[in-house]
Steps between C-alpha positions, in 0.01 A plus 500: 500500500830368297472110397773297374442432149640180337381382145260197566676338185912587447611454180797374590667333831760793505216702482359341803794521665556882465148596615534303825845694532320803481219380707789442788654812464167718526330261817887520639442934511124410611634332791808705632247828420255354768821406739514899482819594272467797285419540161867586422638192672256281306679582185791454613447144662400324155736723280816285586321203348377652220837657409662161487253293354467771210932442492506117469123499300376214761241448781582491846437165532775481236761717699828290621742611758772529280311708288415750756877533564603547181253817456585655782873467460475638164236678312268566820847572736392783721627661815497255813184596647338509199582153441402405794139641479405359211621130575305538837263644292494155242527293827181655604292465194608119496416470841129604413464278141616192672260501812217611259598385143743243498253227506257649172790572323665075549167394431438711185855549355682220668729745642698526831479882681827516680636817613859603312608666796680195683701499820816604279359844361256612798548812646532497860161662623274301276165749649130403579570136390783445713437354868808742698561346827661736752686373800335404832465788782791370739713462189421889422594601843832335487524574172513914602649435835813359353529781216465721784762384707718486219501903402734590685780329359363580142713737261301755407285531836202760376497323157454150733242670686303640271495167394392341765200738557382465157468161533342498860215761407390323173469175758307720726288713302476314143595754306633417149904585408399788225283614837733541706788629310272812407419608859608800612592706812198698453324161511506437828208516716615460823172610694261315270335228600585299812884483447530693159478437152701604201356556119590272227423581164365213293628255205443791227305375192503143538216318628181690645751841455674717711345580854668645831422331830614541867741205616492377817817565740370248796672520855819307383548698179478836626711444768769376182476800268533712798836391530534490162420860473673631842824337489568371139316692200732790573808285388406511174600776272229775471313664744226263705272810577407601174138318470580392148783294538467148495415311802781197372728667281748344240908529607503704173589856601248823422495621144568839610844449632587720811113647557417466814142448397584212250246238485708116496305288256219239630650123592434290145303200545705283356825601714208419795466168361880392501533592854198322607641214264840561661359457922308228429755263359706647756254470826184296443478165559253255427284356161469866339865569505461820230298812546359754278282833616138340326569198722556724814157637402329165467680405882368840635135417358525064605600603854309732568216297384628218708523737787057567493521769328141529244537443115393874450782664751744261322336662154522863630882463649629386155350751286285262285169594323313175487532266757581184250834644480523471829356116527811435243751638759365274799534169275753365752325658829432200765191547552287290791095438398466313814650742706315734344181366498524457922628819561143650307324243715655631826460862411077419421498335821650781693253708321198309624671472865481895520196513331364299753 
C-alpha cells in the first residue's frame, strides 16, 4: 500500500514547502482516481500546474492571476481549447488544495491559497466544481415552443431546423454535443425499445474512455426526428439513405463534388453551440438567459429527477458510469424529503391493507 512520505525534520522551510506541494499533487490524483477518471486523465489534470509552477519556479500557493495570464499569453500560448483545459484544469486543482489544504498550509507557512483563475480569466464551463443551473421546466417549454414557431420565417430553413432538433433531443435524451453530432442514419433504432433508440458513441479517451451506448428517443423525441428525417434531412446536400451519412450534417457540401453517394461532413460541436447560444438570447426568458448543450444535459437529468424518476434511471439515461457523477448533475434538483417520506408511508400502508 503507497504512503505519503514527508521528512519528519525539513531542512529548510522551502523544503517543507515543496514536499507538501508534492504531497497535494499525488493525494489530488488519489482522489480524482477513486472519483473514477482514467489513468491518462490523471496526468493530465496535475500537469497544467506543474508546467507553470516549473515556468515561474514558485508554489501554487505563490501563483498570482496576473501571472497565469502572462504564461499563457506568451510562452505557454496554445490553441483555444487547449487553453482552456488546462486553466479549468488549474481551477480544479485549487479547488481541491483550498477545501483540504488551505488551512495547514496558513498555519505552517503563513500563506493564503487563492485560486489564480479569477472571474476575469475563467473559462466558461468551469467542470465538476462548477454548480450549472439550467432553466426551470415551463421556461424550457417556452423556451422550444417559441424557436419553433419561429422556423418558418428563418433564412436558411433545414439549417434552422436541424437546429432546432439538435437542441430539443439533447433536452430530451441527455446526450452530450460531440454525441450527437456523430450519430448517424444507420443509428437509428426505430423499433428498439418502447419508442426507439439511436447509438451514440462516447467522449473518446477522456475520462473512464470511449464506450457506445443506446440513447433514448422517448415519445416526444421520436415523433421530432421523424420529421426531421421524412421531410427535412433530404434538403441537405448528399444523399439521406446512405446509412453513413450524418444524422445532422454541416452546410459544408460533400468532399466528392457531384457523387451522388457523397457523404456531407458531421455538424461541428462548436457551430452547435453558437446556435444554441444564438436561440437562447433570442427566445428564452427568465434568470438563465444563455444556454449551452452540457447545461441542456444537466436540465434533461434535474427534470427528470424532479419528475420521480429513480437516481439509477437518471444514471442509465445520461450515459454515466458511477452514479456520483450523476449526484453532481442533480445539485439544483428540488427535491421534497417530506413528500417523500409520506408517499413511502402511504405505499407500506397500502401494502399491509392488501396484505390484510
Amino acid at each position: 500500500m503507497l504512503t505519503l512520505q514527508r521528512p519528519s525534520v525539513p531542512s529548510s522551510s522551502r523544503d517543507a514547502e515543496r514536499g507538501l506541494y508534492q504531497d497535494s499533487l499525488a493525494e489530488y490524483c488519489w482522489a480524482r482516481d477513486v472519483a473514477g477518471l482514467a489513468a491518462t486523465t490523471l496526468n493530465q489534470l496535475v500537469q497544467p500546474v506543474i508546467e507553470i509552477c516549473t515556468f515561474y519556479d514558485v508554489l501554487p500557493w505563490e501563483l498570482t492571476s496576473r501571472m497565469l495570464d502572462q504564461y499563457f499569453a506568451g510562452a505557454g500560448k496554445r490553441g483555444r481549447q487547449t487553453v482552456r483545459k488546462k486553466i479549468t484544469n488549474i481551477d480544479h486543482y485549487f479547488a481541491f488544495l483550498e477545501q483540504r489544504y488551505a488551512g495547514e498550509i496558513r498555519r505552517r507557512f503563513g500563506a493564503v491559497v487563492e485560486s489564480p483563475v479569477d472571474a476575469f480569466n475563467r473559462p466558461r464551463h468551469r467542470g465538476d466544481f462548477g454548480l450549472r443551473i439550467p432553466p426551470s421546466r415551463p421556461e424550457m417549454d417556452a423556451f422550444f415552443t417559441a424557436w419553433r414557431q419561429s422556423l418558418g420565417s428563418a433564412r436558411k430553413y433545414p439549417v434552422a431546423v436541424r437546429n432546432y432538433v439538435m437542441a430539443k433531443i439533447t433536452y430530451i435524451s441527455g446526450v452530450r454535443a460531440c454525441e450527437l453530432c456523430r450519430v448517424r442514419m444507420g443509428d437509428l433504432h426505430w423499433d428498439n425499445g418502447q419508442w426507439g433508440r439511436f447509438l451514440v458513441r462516447g467522449k473518446g479517451d477522456r475520462g473512464s474512455g470511449p464506450r457506445e451506448r443506446e440513447a433514448f428517443m422517448f415519445a416526444e423525441g421520436r415523433d421530432l426526428l421523424w420529421w426531421f428525417v421524412e421531410e427535412v434531412r433530404g434538403l441537405f446536400c448528399d444523399d439521406p439513405l446512405d446509412p453513413y451519412a450524418p444524422l445532422f450534417p454541416s452546410e459544408r457540401l460533400p468532399t466528392a463534388l457531384g457523387a451522388a453517394s457523397a457523404l456531407a461532413p458531421e455538424m461541428h460541436p462548436d457551430t452547435f453551440r453558437r446556435a444554441l447560444r444564438a436561440a437562447s438570447l433570442e427566445h428564452l426568458t427568465g434568470t438563465v438567459t444563455v444556454l449551452f448543450p452540457h447545461l441542456l444535459r444537466h436540465a434533461c437529468a434535474t427534470h427528470n429527477y424532479e419528475s420521480g424518476m429513480p437516481l439509477w434511471d437518471v444514471q442509465v439515461l445520461l450515459g454515466h458510469q458511477w452514479p456520483t457523477t450523476t449526484v453532481g448533475y442533480l445539485a439544483t434538483a428540488k427535491a421534497d424529503p417530506e413528500r417523500t417520506s409520506l408517499e413511502s408511508s402511504r405505499r407500506a400502508v397500502r401494502r399491509l391493507t392488501e396484505e390484510t
